[in-house]
N, C-alpha and C positions, 0 to 999 in steps of 0.2 A: 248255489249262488243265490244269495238274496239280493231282491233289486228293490231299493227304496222311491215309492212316488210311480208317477208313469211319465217314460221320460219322450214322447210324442214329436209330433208336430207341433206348432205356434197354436196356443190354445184360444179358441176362439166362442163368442157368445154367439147361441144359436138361438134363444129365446127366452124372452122377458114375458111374462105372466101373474094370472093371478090364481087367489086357491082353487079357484075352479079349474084351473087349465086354460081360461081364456089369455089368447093371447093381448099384452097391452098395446093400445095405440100411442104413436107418437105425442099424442096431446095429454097425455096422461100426467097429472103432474105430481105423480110421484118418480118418473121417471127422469122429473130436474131435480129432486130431491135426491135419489140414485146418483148423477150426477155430482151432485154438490159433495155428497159423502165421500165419493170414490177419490174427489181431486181435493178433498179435505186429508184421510189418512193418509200417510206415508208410503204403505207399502208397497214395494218395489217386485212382488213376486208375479208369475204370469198370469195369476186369475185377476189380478187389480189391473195391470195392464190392458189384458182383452176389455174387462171391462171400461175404462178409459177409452180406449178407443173406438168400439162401437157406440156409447153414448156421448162422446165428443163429437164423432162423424154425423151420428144421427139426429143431434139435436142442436150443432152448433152451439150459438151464443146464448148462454144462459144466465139472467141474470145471478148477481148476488156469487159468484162464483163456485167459493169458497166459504165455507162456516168460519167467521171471525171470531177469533176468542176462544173455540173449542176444547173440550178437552178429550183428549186423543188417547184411543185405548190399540196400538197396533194389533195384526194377530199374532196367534201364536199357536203352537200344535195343542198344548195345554189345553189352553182356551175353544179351540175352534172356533171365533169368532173374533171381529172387530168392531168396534165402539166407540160411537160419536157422541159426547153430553154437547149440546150448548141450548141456552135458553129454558132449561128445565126439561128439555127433552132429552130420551137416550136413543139412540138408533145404534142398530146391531145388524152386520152382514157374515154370515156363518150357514154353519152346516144346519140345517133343519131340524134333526136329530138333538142338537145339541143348545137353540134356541128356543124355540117353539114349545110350548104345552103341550102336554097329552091330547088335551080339546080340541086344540087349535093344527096337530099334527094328523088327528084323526079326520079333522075337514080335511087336507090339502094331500092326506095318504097317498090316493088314485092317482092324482095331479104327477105328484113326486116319482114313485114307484115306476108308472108309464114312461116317463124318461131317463129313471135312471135305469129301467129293463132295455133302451135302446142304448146304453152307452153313456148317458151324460151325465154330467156332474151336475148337481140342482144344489142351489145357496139359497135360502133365504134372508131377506132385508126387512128388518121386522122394527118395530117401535115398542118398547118395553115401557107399561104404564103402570106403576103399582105391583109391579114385580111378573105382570104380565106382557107376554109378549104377541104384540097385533102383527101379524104377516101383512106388509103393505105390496110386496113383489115378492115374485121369487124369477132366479134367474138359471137359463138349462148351459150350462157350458160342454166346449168337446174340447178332446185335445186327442187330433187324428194320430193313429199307429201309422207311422213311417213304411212307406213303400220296401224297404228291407228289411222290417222289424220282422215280417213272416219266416223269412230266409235265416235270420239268424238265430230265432227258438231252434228252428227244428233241425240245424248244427249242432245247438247245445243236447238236444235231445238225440241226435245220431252219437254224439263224442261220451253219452251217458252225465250229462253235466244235467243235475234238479235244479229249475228254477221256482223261487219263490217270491210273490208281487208282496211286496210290504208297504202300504200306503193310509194315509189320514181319510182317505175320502169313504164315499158308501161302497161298503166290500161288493153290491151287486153292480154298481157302476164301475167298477174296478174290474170285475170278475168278466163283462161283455167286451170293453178293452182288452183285457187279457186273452181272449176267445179268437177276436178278432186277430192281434197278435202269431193265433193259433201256438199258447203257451199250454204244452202238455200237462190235463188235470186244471187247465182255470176256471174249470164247473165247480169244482170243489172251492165253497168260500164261505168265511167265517168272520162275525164280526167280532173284532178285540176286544170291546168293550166290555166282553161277557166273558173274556179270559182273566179272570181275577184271582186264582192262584196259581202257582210255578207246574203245578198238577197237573194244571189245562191246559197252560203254555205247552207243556212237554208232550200231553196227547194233540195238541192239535197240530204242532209241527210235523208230527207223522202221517196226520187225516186230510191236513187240507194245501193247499197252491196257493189261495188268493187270501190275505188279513187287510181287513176295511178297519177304520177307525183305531189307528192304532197311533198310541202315545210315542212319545221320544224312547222314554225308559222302556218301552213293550219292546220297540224294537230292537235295542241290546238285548232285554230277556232273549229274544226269538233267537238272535243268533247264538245267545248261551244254551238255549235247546237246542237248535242243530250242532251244538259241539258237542253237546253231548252223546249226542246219536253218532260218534265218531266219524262225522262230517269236517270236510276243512271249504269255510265260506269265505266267500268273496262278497265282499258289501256294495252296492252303488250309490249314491245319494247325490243330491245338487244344494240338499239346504243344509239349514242349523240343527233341526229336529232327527239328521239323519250322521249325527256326528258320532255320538255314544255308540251308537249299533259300528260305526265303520272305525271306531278305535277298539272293539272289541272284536272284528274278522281278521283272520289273517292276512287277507288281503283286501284292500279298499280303494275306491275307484270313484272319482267326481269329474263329473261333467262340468267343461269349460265354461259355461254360462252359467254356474251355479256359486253358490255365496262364497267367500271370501275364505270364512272358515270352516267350510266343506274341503276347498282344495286346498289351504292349508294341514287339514288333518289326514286328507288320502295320502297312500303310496304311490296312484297312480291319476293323473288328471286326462281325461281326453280334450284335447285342446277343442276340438270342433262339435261337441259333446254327440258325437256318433256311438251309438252304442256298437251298431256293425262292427266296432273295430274290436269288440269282445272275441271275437271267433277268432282274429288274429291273434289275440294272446293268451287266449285258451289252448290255441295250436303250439304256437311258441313255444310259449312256459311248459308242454310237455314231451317238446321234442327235446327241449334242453336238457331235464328232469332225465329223462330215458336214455338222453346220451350218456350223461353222467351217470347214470346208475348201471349202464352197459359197459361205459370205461372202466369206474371203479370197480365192478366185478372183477373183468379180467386183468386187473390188475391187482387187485388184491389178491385172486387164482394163485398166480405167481410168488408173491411176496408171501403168502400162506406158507406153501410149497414150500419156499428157497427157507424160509426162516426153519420151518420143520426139520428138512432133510439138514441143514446145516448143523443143527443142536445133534440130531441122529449120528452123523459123520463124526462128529467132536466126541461124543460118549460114548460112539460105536469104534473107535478107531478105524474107520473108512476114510476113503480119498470119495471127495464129494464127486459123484459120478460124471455131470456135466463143465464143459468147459464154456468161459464166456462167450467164443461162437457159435456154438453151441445154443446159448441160453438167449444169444441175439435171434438167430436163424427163428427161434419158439417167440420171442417179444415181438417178429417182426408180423409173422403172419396170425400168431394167435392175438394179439392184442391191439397192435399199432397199426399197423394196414386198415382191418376191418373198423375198428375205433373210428379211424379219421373218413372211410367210406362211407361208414352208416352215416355219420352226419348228415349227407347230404341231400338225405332220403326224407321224405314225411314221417312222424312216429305220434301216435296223439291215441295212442295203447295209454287208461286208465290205470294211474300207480295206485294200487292200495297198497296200507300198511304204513311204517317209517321207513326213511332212507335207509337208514343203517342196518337196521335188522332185512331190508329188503336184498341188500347187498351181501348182508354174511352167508343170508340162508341159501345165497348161491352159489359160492366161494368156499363158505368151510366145509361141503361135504366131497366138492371138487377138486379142491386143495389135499384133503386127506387121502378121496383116492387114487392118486397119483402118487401121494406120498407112501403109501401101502404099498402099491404096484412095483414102485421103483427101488424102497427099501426090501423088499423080498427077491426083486431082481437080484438086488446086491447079496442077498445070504445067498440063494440059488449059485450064483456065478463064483465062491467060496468054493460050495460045495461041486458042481461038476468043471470047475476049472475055467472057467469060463475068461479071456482077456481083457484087461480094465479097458478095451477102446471098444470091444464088443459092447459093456455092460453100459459106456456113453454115449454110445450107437442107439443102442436099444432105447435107452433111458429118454433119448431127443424122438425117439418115435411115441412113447408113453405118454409124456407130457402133452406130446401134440396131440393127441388124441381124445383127453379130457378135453383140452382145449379148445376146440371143436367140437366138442359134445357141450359145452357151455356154449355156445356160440350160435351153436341149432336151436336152443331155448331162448337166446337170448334174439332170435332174428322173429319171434313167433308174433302175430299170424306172418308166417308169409308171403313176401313179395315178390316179382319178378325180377325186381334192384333187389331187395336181402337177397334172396338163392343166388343171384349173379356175384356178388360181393363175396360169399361162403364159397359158391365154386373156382372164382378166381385167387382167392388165397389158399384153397387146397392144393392148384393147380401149382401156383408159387411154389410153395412149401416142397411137393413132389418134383419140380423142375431142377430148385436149390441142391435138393438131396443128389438128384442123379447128374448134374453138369456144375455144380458147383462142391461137389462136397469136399475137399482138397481145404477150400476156403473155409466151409464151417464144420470141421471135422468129423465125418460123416464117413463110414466105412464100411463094405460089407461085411454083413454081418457072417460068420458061422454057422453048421446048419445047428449045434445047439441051443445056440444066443437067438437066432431066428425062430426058434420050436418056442422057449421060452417068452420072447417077446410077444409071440401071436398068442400063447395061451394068457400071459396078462392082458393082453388087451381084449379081449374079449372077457377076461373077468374083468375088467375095470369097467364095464358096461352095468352090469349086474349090482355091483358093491357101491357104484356111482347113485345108480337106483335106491337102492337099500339104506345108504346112509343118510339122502335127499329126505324120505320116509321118514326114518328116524328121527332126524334134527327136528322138520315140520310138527312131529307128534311129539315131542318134549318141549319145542315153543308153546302150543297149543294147550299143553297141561302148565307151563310156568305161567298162561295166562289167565287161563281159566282157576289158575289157585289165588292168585290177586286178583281176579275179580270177585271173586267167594269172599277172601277177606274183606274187599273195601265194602261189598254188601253189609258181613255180619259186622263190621266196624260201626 
């Protein structure tokens, strides 16, 4: 999960200074200057806000307001800064980093670094004269982590969910928030800025948690390196600069207080912009994922099976061994029962892989040995004579017994709800067979059919194993020979 920005509490100014560290007094009048700027540009984001409001509280009525006639440079992530000309003067409020001279950065270094080593965001407000730029203030802002922002990292880090902070500001002020947070790995931080080919992008999505100073277009890169690391990301943003990055995740997520065409471009908006509500739908989306990938198994188990054994039946001249109550009695507890119980259960078990392939490679080796078991039944019961209701007898014990063996893998790790679910449809199963079998045609077996029946099933244990192996190891080698190619391509 990449998360764009740091999405806080109400961001608020904690102090106004100068390059030395001192802090400024109220009478300072660059501090109506400050003023005049703030309520001259436009922008509407939460760092012009805070500042608004602390220098409207603290200094009231200020003459001259507003700069008349201005001409107004809003900011932008590009830029990192914003810009005011009127009068022959230019004044600029931005990131330090990205205003400031080498000279003029190297006075205010100590200043800077000291607060942003505790967390705070540091702007300076500078006057640019001849292409040089005078630091007239600089300002230390916070924007507190949320009383449940702790609780909800360290779900994402119990459910194995990597979070990544992707943010404009200074990755070390970013990287203390993040700490604070207690986001697994936010020591590790890296400023973007010195990410300047797709080479670095790529190793540093491996190396690092926390990217400072990072442009629009970095942060799509960034998520097009976690795709490539066979990651599937989720995007969060609240601005404009965090658009690209969240049309290139597969999943993207904007916070209710954020720009217009953020939540426009997300899939998913949190109305209250709580981010806590990630863990709901991290849960969610993989309890859903797992039912369906639990449903679809055993149901495709089945459909495997019945299409196999039917072409077998047709080319084999056999009567296809099971009858439809039969084939219900096997839908009711091996698939439909259990299917609809799991539901109801927590499931937030890590899918790796694709859907599809996740599904076959549990299905086609289960399907087949059932399909073996039952068609050998049938030559078997040819050759010792065996009766066609024995061999639909036998054939509704086979079935269920793969069936069941998918079902133990499919309830893993388990729980005390999954084992109660599995033991209560065995129990079905075995209750159906002995007081209902009239209904789903169910007959004692013979002591031949019964000698036969127990030695398949217990080789269906072994060839179930065996084929599982196999499949696994010929996926593994059709994958590993397309990635050779795309390499030598």
């Amino acid at each position: 999960m990449a998360v764009g920005g740091c999405h806080g509490d109400k961001m608020s100014v904690r102090e106004l200074f100068d390059a030395t560290g001192t802090a400024l007094e109220d009478a300072d009048e660059t501090l109506g200057l400050l003023a005049r700027y703030t309520n001259t540009v436009p922008d509407a984001n939460a760092t012009m806000i805070a500042l608004r409001e602390r220098l409207n509280n603290q200094l009231g009525t200020v003459p001259n307001w507003l700069f008349e006639g201005a001409e107004v440079t809003p900011f932008t992530s590009k830029l990192k800064y914003s810009q005011v000309v009127v009068d022959g003067k230019t004044l600029r409020l931005g990131a330090p980093e990205f205003i400031l001279s080498e000279t003029a950065m190297q006075a205010s270094r100590e200043a800077i670094e000291e607060r942003a080593g505790a967390g705070l965001r540091v702007l300076a407000f500078v006057e640019v004269d001849d292409g040089e730029a005078k630091p007239l203030l600089f300002v230390a802002l916070s924007n507190g982590v949320r009383e449940n922002a702790p609780e909800t990292f360290e779900e994402f880090a119990r459910q194995g969910v990597e979070v990544k902070v992707i943010s404009g500001d200074n990755p070390l002020t970013v990287s203390k928030v993040a700490l604070e947070a207690r986001i697994e790995g936010a020591e590790r931080y890296v400023d973007a800025s010195t990410l300047d080919t797709p080479e670095k992008i790529a190793q540093a999505v491996r190396d690092y948690t926390v990217f400072g100073r990072v442009k629009p277009e970095q942060k799509r890169q960034l998520v097009e390196a976690l795709q490539a690391e066979g990651k599937r990301v989720a995007m969060t943003g609240d601005g404009v600069n965090d658009i690209l990055a969240m049309k290139k995740a597969e999943c993207s997520i904007a916070m209710g207080t954020g720009s217009d065409a953020a939540r426009q471009a997300a899939q998913v908006v949190l109305l209250d912009s709580d981010f806590s509500h990630m863990r709901q739908i991290v849960s969610e989306g993989r309890r859903d994922i797992n039912n369906i990938t639990r449903s679809a198994t055993l149901f495709l188990y089945k459909n495997i099976f019945s299409l196999s054994m039917a072409l077998f039946a047709i080319f084999g001249a056999f009567v296809y061994p099971l009858t439809p109550n039969q084939v219900s009695l096997i839908s009711l507890f091996n698939i439909g029962l259990p299917a609809f119980l799991l539901t109801f259960g927590p499931n937030e078990k890590k899918q790796e892989g694709r859907f599809i392939v996740t599904v076959l490679m549990r299905a086609i080796p289960a399907a087949l040995t059932s399909f073996i078991a039952i068609a050998d039944m049938m030559l078997f019961a040819e050759l010792f004579g065996i009766s066609k209701a024995d061999v639909s007898t036998a054939s509704t014990y086979l079935l269920s017994v793969v069936g069941f063996l998918i079902l133990v893998n499919l309830i893993q790790p388990p729980t005390k709800y999954r084992v109660l679910v599995f033991v209560v449809c065995v129990i079905g199963l075995i209750i159906c067979c002995g007081f209902l079998w009239e209904l789903f045609d169910i007959y004692s077996l013979s002591p031949r059919a019964l000698v036969l029946c127990i030695v398949f099933t217990l080789a269906q244990i072994g060839v179930l194993q065996m084929l599982s192996v196999a499949i696994s190891w010929i996926y593994r080698q059709v994958i590993a020979r397309k990635q050779a190619e795309k390499q030598s391509a």
